[in-house]
C-alpha positions in Angstrom: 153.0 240.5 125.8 151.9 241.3 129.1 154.2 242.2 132.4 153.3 242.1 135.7 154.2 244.8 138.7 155.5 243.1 141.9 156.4 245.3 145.2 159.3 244.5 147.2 160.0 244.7 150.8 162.0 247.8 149.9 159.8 250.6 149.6 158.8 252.2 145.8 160.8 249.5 144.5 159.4 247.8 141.6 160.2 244.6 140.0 158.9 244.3 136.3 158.8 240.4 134.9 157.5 239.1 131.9 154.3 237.5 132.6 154.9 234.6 130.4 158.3 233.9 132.1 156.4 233.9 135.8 153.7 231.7 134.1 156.4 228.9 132.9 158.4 228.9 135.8 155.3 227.9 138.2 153.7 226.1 135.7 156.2 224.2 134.0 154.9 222.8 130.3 156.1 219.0 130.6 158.2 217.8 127.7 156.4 216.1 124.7 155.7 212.6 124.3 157.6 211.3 121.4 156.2 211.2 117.8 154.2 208.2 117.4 152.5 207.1 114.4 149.2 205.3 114.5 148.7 201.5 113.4 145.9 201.4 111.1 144.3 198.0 109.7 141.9 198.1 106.7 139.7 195.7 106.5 137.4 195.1 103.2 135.0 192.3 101.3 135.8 191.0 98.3 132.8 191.5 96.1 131.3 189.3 93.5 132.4 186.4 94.0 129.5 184.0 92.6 127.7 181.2 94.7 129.0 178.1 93.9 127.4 174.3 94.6 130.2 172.3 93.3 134.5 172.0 92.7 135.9 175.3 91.6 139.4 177.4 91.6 138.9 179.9 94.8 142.2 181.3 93.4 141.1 182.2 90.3 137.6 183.4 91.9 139.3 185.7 94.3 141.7 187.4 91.7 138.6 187.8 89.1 136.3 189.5 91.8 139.4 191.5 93.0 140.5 193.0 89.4 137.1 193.4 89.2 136.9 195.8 92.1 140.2 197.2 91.3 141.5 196.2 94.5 144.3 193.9 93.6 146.1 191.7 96.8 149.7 193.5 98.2 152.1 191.6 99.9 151.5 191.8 103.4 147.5 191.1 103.0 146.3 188.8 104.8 142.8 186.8 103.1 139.9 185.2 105.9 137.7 182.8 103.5 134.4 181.1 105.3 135.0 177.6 105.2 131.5 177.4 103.2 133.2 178.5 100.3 136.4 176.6 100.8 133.5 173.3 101.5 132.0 173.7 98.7 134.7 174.3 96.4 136.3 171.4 97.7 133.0 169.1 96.9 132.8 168.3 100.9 128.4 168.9 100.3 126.1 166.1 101.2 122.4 165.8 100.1 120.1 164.5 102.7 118.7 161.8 100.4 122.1 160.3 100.1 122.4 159.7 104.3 121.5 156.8 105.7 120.5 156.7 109.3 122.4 154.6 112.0 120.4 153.7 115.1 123.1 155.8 117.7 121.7 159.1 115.2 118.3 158.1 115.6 118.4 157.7 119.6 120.9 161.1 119.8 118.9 163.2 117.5 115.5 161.7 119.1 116.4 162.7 122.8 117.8 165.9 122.1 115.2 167.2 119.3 118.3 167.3 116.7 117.9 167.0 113.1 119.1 163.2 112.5 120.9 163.6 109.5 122.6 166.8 111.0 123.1 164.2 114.0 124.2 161.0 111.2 127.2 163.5 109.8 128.6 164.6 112.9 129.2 161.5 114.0 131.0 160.5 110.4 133.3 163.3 110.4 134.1 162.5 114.6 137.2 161.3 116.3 135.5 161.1 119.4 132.1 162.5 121.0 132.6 164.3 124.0 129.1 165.8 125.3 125.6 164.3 124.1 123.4 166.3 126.7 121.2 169.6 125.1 124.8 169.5 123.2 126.5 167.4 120.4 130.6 168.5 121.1 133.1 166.5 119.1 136.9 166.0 117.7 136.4 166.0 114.2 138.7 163.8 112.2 141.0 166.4 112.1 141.9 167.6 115.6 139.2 170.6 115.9 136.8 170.6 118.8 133.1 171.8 117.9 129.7 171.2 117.4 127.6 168.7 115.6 131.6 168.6 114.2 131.4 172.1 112.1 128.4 170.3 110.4 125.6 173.1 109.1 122.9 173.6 106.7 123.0 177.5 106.0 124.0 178.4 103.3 123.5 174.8 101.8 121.6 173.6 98.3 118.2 172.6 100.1 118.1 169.3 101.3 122.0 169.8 101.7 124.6 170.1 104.4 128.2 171.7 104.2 130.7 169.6 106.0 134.2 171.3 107.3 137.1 170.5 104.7 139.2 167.6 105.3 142.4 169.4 106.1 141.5 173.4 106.9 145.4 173.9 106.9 146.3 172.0 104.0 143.6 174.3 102.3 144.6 177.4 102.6 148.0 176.0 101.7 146.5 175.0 98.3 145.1 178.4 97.9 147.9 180.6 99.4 150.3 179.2 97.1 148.0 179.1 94.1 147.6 182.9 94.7 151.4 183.6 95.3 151.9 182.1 91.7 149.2 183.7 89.8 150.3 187.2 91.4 153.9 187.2 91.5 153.6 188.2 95.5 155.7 186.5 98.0 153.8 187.2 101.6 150.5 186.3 101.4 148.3 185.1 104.6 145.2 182.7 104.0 143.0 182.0 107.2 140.0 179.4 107.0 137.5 180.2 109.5 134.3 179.1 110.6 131.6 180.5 113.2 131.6 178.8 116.6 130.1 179.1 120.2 132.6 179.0 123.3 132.8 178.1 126.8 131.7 180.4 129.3 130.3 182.7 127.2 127.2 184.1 125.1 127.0 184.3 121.5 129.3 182.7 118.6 132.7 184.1 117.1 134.2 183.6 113.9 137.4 181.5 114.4 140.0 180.3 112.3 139.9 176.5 111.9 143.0 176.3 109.3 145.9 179.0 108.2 148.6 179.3 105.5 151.5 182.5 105.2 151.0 183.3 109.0 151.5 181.8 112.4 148.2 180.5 114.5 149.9 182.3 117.7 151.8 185.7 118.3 154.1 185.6 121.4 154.6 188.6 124.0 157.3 186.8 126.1 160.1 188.6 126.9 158.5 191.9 125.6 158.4 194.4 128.4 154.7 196.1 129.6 154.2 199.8 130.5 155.9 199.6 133.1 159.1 198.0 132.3 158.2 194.7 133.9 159.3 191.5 131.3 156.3 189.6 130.1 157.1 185.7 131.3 154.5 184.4 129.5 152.0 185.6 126.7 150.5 184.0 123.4 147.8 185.2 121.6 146.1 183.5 118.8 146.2 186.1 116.2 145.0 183.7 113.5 141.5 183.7 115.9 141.5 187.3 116.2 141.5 188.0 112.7 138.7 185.6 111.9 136.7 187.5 114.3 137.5 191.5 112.7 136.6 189.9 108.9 133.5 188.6 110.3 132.2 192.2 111.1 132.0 192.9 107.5 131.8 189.5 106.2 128.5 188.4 108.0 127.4 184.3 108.4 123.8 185.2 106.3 122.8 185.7 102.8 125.4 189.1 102.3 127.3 186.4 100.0 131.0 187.9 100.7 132.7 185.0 102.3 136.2 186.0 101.6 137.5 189.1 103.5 141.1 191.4 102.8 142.8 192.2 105.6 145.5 195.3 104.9 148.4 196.9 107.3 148.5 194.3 110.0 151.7 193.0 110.7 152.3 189.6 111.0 155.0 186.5 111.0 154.9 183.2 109.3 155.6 180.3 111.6 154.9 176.2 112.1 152.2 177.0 114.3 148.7 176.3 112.4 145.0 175.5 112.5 145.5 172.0 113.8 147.9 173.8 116.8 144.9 175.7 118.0 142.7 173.5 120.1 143.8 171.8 123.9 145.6 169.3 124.1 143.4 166.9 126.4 146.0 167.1 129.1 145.0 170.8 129.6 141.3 170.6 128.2 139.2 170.9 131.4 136.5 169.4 129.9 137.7 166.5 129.1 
């Protein structure tokens, strides 16, 4: 320990300090933050689950590829499942020879350079067509806004086309519950998503499109920011958010895991689902 040798006014007068003390007095150490432990999310594919054409039990799929891995669900998981699989599983597959071409597919798909029967099935599974220019927007039947209506061809049969399912919420409310039976768990999250473009921006997303176990939106009102202030108004959609972390490990080519764990994020049930999601037309802009 080192000391330091100050002269005073007063002649061979010395006054001895300890160095650290002088140090700490015009230097003062500011108190430490308080312990704080980090959030940490884990995010992992569920392998092997086979490709599949026709009807099948995701449920039963999911817990065989699982125990398989050795990575069995804990309550609190939440599961993101590409609508492919859900599609498929749910027989919602068409085979181009089976389309029959009206004359509105023909005249959209010739003065666009769209594939007609692409064109012929969007318009099927539509509520309403909003944009026909360079673009084919619609409301599907059930309430989502998208292109060609969440019609695609990859990762089809050849010749085929994967439609959305019929209900995205009601689906993962099949599965979710089929898991929470087979398991014994009791909070389980099941998120059906789908890749999608947006408004204003490059490049698609994956999104959620239906959800079971866990609320579409998280709400920050009446939480207070950094700086004390009260958040008046704030609502994320967490279900969206989600969708888009699985897709960093799920993919949307040919790495065939379309069903993603996520582990250690903390969410609520609520009544707000898939179908909650979109604008209503009253605040859509573009319509």
């Amino acid at each position: 320990m080192g000391y330091l040798v100050a002269r005073t006014s007063t002649p061979r007068m010395c006054l001895v300090a300890n160095i650290d003390s002088l140090f700490r007095a015009c230097f003062p150490i500011p108190s430490e933050p308080p312990t704080m432990s980090a959030k940490k999310v884990k995010v992992f594919a569920v392998l092997g689950i086979p490709v599949i054409d026709g009807p099948a039990d995701i449920a039963e799929l999911l817990i065989s590829a699982l125990s398989r891995q050795k990575t069995p669900l804990r309550d609190g998981d939440a599961l993101v499942i590409s609508h492919t699989l859900v599609s498929k599983a749910e027989g919602r597959v068409v085979d181009q020879k089976d389309i029959q071409l009206s004359e509105k597919a023909k005249d959209l798909a010739g003065r666009n350079g769209f594939d007609p029967f692409q064109v012929e099935l969007a318009l099927r599974e539509s509520r309403e067509v909003l944009r026909t220019e360079r673009v084919l927007i619609t409301e599907t039947l059930y309430g989502l806004v998208c292109n060609f209506s969440g019609v695609d061809h990859s990762n089809a049969p050849a010749g085929g086309y994967v439609l959305l399912p019929l209900n995205p919420d009601a689906s993962a409310q099949r599965i979710r519950e089929s898991l929470l039976h087979r398991t014994g768990l009791h909070k389980l999250a099941v998120i059906i998503s789908d890749t999608q473009g947006r408004p204003w921006r490059k490049g698609s997303v994956n999104l959620a499109i239906g959800c079971a176990g866990i609320s579409a939106f998280k709400f920050n009102k009446g939480k207070t920011d950094l700086y004390g202030r009260v958040i008046e108004r704030s609502t994320v959609c967490q279900v969206d958010e989600i969708a888009a972390a699985a897709e960093h490990v799920m993919g949307e080519a040919g790495e065939g895991t379309p069903v993603i764990v996520i582990r250690g994020y903390g969410y609520e049930d609520g009544s707000e689902h898939g179908r909650d999601i979109p604008r209503p037309k009253t605040e859509d802009i573009f319509r």
